[in-house]
Backbone as CSV, one residue per row, in Angstrom:
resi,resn,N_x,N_y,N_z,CA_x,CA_y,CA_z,C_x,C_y,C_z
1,UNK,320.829,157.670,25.638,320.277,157.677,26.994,321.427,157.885,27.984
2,UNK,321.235,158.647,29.009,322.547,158.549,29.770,322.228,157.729,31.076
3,UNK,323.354,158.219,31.836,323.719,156.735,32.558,322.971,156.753,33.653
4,UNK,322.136,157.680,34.003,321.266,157.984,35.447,320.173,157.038,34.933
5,UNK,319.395,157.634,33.853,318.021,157.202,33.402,318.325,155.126,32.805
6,UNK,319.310,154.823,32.095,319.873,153.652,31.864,320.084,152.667,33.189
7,UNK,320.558,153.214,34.186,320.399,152.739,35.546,319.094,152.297,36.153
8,UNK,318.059,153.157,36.256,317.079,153.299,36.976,316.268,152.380,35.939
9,UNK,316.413,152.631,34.655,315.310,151.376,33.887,315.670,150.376,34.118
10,UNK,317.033,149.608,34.173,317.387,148.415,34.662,317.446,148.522,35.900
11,UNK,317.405,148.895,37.091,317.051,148.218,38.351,315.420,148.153,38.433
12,UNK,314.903,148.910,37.526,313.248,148.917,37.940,312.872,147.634,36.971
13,UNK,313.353,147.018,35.793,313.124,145.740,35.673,313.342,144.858,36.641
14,UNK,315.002,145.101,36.929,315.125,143.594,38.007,314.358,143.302,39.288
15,UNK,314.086,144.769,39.578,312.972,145.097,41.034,312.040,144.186,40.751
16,UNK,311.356,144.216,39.173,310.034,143.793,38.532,310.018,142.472,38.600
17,UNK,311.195,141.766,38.701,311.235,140.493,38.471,311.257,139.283,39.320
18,UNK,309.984,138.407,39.142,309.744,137.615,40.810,310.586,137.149,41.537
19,UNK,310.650,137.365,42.673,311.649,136.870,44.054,312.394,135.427,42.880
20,UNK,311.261,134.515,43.247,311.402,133.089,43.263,312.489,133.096,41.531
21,UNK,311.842,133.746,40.902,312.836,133.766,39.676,314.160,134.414,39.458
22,UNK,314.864,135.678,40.113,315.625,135.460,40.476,316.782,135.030,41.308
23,UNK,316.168,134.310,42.455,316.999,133.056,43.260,316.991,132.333,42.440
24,UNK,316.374,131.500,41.348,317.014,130.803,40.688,317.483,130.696,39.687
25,UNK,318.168,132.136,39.097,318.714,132.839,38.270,319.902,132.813,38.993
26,UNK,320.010,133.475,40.049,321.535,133.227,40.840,322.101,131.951,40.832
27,UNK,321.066,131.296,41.411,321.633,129.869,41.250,322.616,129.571,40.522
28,UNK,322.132,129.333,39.005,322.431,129.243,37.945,324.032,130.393,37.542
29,UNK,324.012,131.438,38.367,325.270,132.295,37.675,326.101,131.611,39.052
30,UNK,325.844,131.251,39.694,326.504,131.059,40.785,327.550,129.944,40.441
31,UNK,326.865,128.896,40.149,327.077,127.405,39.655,328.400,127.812,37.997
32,UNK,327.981,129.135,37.355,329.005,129.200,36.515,330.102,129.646,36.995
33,UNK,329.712,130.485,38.105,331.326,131.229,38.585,331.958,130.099,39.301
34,UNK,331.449,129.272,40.481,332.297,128.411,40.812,332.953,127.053,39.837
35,UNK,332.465,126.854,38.963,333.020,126.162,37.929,333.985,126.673,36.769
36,UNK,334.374,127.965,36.985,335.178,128.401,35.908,336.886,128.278,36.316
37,UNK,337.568,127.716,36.119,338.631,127.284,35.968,339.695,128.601,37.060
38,UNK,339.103,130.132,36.975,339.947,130.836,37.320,339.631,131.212,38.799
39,UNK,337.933,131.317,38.954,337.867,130.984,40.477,338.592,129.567,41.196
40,UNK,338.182,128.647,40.600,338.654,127.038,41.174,340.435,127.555,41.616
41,UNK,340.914,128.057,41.025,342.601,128.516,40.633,342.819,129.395,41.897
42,UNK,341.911,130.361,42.234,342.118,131.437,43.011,341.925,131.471,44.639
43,UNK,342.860,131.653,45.647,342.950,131.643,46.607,342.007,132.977,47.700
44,UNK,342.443,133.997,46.670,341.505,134.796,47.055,340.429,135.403,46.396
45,UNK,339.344,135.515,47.469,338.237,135.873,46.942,337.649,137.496,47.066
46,UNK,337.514,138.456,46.135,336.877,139.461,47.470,335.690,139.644,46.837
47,UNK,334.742,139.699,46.972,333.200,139.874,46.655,332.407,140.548,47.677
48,UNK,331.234,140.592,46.862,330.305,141.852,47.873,328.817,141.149,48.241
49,UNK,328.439,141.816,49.972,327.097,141.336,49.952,325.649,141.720,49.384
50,UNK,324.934,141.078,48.666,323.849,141.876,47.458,322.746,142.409,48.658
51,UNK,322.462,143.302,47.613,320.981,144.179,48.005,320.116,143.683,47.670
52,UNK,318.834,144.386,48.041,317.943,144.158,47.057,317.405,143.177,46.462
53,UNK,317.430,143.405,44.790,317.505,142.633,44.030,318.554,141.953,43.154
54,UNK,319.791,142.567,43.447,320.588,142.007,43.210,321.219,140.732,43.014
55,UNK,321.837,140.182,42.024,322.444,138.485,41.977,322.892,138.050,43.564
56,UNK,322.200,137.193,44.058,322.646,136.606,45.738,324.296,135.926,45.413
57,UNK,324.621,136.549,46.922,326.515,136.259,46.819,326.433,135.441,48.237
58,UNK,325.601,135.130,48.554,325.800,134.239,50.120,326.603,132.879,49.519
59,UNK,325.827,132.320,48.030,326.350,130.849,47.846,327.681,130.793,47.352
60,UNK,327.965,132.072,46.968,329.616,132.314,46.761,330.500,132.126,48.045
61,UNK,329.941,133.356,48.977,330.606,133.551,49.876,330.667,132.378,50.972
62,UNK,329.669,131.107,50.976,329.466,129.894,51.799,331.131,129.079,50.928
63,UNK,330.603,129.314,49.761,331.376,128.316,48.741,333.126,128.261,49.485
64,UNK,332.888,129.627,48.800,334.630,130.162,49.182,335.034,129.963,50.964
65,UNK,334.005,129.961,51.830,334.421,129.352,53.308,334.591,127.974,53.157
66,UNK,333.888,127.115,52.629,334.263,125.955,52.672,335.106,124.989,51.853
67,UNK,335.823,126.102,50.955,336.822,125.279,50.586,338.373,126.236,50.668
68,UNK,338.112,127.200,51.720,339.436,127.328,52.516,340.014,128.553,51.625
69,UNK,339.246,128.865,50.987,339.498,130.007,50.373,339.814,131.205,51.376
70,UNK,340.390,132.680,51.032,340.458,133.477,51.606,339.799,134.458,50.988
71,UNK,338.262,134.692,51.827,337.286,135.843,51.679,336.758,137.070,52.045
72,UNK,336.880,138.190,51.264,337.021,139.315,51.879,335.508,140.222,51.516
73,UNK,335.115,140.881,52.140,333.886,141.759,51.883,334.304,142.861,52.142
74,UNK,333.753,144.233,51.589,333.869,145.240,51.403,333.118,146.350,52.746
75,UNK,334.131,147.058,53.221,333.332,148.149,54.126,333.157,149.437,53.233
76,UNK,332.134,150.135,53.676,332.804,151.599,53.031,333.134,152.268,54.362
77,UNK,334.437,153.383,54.004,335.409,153.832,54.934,334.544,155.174,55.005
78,UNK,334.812,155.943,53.288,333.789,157.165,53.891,333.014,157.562,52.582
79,UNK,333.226,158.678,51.884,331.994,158.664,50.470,332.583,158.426,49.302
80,UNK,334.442,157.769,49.421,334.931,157.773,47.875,335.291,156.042,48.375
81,UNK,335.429,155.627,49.444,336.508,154.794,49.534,335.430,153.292,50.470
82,UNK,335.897,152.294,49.765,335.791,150.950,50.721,336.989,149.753,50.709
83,UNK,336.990,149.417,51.866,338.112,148.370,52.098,337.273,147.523,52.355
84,UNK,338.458,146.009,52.224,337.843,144.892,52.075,338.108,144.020,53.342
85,UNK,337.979,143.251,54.107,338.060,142.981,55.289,337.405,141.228,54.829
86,UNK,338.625,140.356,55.677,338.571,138.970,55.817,337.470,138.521,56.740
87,UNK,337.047,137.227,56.308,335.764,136.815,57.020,336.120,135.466,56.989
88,UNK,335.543,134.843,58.180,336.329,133.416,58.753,334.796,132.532,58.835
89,UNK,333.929,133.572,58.756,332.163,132.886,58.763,331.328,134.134,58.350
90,UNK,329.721,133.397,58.074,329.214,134.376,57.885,328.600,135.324,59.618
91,UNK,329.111,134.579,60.440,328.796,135.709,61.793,329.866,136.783,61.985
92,UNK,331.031,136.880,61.293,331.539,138.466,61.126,331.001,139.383,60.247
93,UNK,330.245,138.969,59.844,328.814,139.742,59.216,327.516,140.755,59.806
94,UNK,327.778,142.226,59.733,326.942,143.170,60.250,326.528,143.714,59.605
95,UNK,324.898,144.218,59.173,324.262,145.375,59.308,324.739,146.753,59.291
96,UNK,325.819,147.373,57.459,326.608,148.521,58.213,325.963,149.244,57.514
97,UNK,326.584,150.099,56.447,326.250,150.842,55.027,324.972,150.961,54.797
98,UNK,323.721,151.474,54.895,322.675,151.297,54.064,321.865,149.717,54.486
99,UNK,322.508,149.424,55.548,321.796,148.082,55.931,322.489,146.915,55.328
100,UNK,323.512,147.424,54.381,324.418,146.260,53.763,324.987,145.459,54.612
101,UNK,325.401,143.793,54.703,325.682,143.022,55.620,327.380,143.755,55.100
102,UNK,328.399,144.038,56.300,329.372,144.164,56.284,330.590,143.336,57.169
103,UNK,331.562,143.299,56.789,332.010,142.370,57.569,332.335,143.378,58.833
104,UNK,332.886,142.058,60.307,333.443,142.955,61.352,334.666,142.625,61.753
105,UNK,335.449,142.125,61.001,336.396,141.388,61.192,337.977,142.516,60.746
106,UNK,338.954,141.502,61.001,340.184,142.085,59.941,340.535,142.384,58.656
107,UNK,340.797,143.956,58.239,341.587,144.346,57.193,342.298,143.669,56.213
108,UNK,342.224,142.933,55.457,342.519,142.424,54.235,344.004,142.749,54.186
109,UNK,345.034,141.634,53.929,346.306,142.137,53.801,346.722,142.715,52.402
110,UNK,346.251,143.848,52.431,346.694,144.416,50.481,347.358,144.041,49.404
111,UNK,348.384,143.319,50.138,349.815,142.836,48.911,348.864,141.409,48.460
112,UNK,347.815,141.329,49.090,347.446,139.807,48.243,346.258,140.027,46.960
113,UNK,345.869,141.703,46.876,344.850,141.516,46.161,345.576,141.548,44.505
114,UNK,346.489,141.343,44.425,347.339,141.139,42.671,346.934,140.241,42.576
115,UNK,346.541,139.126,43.579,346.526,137.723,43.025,344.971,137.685,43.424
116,UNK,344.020,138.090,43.389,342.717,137.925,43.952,341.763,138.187,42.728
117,UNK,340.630,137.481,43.011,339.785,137.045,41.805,338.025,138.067,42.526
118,UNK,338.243,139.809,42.072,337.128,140.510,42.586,335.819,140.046,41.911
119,UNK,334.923,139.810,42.706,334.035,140.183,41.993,332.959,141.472,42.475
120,UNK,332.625,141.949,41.328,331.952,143.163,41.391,330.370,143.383,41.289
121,UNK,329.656,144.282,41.395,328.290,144.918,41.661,328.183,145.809,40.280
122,UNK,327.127,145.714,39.882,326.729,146.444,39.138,325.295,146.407,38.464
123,UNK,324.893,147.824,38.245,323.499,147.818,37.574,323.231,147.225,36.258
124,UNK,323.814,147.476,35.250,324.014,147.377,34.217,325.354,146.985,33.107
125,UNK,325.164,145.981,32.877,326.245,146.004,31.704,326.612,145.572,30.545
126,UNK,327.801,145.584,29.300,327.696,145.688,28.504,328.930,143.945,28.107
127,UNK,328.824,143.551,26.788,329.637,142.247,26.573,331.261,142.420,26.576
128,UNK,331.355,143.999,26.468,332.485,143.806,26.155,333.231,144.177,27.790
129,UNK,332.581,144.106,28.683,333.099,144.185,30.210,333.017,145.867,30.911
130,UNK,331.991,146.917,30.161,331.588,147.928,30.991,330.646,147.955,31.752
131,UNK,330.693,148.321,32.657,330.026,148.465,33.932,329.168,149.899,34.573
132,UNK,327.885,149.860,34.529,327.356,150.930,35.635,327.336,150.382,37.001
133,UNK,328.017,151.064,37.941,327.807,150.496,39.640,326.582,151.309,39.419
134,UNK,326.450,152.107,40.770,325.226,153.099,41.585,326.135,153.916,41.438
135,UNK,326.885,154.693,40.536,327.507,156.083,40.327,328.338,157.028,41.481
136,UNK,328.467,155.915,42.634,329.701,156.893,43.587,330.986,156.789,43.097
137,UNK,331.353,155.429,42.233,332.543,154.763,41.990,333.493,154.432,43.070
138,UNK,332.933,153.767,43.884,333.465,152.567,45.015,334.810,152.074,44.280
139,UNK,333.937,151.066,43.538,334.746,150.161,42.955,335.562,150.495,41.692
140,UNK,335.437,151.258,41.110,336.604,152.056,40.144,337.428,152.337,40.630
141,UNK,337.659,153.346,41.897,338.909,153.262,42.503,339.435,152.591,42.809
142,UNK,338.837,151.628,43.786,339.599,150.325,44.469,340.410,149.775,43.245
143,UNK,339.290,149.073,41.652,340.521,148.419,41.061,341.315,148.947,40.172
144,UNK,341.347,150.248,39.950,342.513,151.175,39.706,343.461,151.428,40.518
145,UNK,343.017,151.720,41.440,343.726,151.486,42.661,345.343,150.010,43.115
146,UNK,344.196,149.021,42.986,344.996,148.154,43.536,345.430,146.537,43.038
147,UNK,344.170,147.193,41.137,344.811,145.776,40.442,344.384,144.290,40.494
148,UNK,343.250,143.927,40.766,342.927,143.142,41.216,343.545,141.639,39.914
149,UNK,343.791,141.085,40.224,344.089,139.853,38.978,343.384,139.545,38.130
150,UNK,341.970,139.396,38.858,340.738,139.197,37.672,339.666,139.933,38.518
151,UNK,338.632,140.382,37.377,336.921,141.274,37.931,335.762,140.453,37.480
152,UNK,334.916,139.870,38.103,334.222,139.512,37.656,332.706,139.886,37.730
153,UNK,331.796,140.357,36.985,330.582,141.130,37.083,329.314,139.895,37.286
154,UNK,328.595,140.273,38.340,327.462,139.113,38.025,326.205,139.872,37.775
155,UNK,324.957,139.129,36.818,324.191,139.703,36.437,323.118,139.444,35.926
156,UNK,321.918,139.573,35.642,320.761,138.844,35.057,320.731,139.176,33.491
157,UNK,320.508,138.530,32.715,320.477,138.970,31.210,319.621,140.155,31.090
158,UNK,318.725,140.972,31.584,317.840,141.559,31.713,318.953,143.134,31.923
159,UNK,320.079,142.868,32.525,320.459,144.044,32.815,322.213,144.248,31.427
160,UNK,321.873,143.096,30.586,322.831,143.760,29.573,322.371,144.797,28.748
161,UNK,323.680,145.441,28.498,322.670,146.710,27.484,323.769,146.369,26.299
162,UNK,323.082,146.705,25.055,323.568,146.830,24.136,325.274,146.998,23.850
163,UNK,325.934,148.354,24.483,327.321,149.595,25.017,326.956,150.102,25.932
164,UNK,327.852,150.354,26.814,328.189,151.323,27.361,329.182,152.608,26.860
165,UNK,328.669,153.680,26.955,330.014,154.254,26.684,331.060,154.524,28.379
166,UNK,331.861,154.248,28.387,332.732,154.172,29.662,333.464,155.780,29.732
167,UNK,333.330,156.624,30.771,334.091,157.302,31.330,335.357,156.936,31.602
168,UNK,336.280,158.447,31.611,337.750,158.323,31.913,338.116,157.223,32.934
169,UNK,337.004,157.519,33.904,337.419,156.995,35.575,337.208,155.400,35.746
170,UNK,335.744,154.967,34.658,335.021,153.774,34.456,336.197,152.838,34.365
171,UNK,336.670,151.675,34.839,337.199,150.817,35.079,336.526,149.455,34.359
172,UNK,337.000,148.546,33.173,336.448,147.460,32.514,336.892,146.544,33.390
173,UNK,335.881,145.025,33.318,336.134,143.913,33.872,336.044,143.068,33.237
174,UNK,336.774,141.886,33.758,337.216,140.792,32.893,335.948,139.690,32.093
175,UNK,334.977,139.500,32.942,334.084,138.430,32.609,332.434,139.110,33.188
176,UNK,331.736,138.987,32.640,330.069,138.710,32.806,329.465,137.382,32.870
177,UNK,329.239,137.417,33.635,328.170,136.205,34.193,326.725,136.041,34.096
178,UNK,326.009,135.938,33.671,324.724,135.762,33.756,323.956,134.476,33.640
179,UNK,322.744,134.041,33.896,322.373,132.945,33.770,322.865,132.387,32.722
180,UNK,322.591,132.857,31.684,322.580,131.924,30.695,323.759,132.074,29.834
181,UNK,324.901,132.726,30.405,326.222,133.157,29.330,327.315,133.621,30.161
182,UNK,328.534,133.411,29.506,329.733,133.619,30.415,330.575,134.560,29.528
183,UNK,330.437,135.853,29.782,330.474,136.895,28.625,332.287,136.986,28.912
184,UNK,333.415,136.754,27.803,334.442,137.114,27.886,335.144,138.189,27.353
């Protein structure tokens, strides 16, 4: 199956799947990421705001404000590229991209993302840490790009697949998250 049609069957499950059940599916991945030893460790945060149906990142992104963390959200600049930009609350938070909440704040100081703990978006993925985004590759560049210390994927069990096969460009990440498993 390739990666267009593999995409679209897993977002049209998670679409399928009741509100109320996945908020408390997030919950639950939420509660694993902040308990894992390497977020608790990590000063910086950069993560993204969800769509859709996507795993909810508000209780991340509350988390990481209130314990002084340094949190960054993602703009997109233009059709290859997004930067990540510091947020001091969720009211530097706008309506940019596609209706995506973006931040409005300051540029992320770059030399800190070696030590920063990303976490990432994705449709689909696999145990051993491959990833389908939405196929612009945002985020392949960025952490080819710039290295992030650790990647972390969040996700509903519904959207693991079996393999991926990964492209040249495809970028692996460190950990999967899902309700019920902390894929290393």
């Amino acid at each position: 199956m390739n990666k267009k049609n593999l995409r679209e069957i897993i977002i049209n499950k998670r679409d399928n799947e009741p509100k109320e059940e996945r908020h408390n599916k997030s919950l639950k991945i939420i509660k694993k990421l902040i308990n894992l030893d390497i977020y608790q460790s990590s000063k910086i945060i950069l993560c993204y705001s969800n769509i859709k149906s996507e795993v909810e990142t508000l209780g991340i992104i509350q988390n990481a404000l209130k314990q002084d963390k340094i949190i960054a959200l993602p703009k997109v600049i233009n059709d290859t590229e997004i930067a990540f930009y510091k947020i001091n609350s969720l009211n530097d938070l706008k309506p940019g991209y596609q209706g995506i909440l973006e931040p409005s704040s300051d540029q992320l100081d770059y030399s800190l993302i070696k030590d920063a703990l990303m976490i990432v978006p994705g449709t689909v993925f696999d145990t051993k840490g491959n990833r389908l985004g939405y196929g612009k590759g945002y985020y392949d560049r960025f952490i080819a790009k710039y290295k992030p210390k650790y990647t972390i994927g969040l996700a509903y069990e519904i959207q693991l697949s079996d393999e991926i096969i990964p492209d040249k460009f495809d970028q692996k990440i460190d950990i999967v998250i899902t309700e019920d498993k902390v894929y290393r």
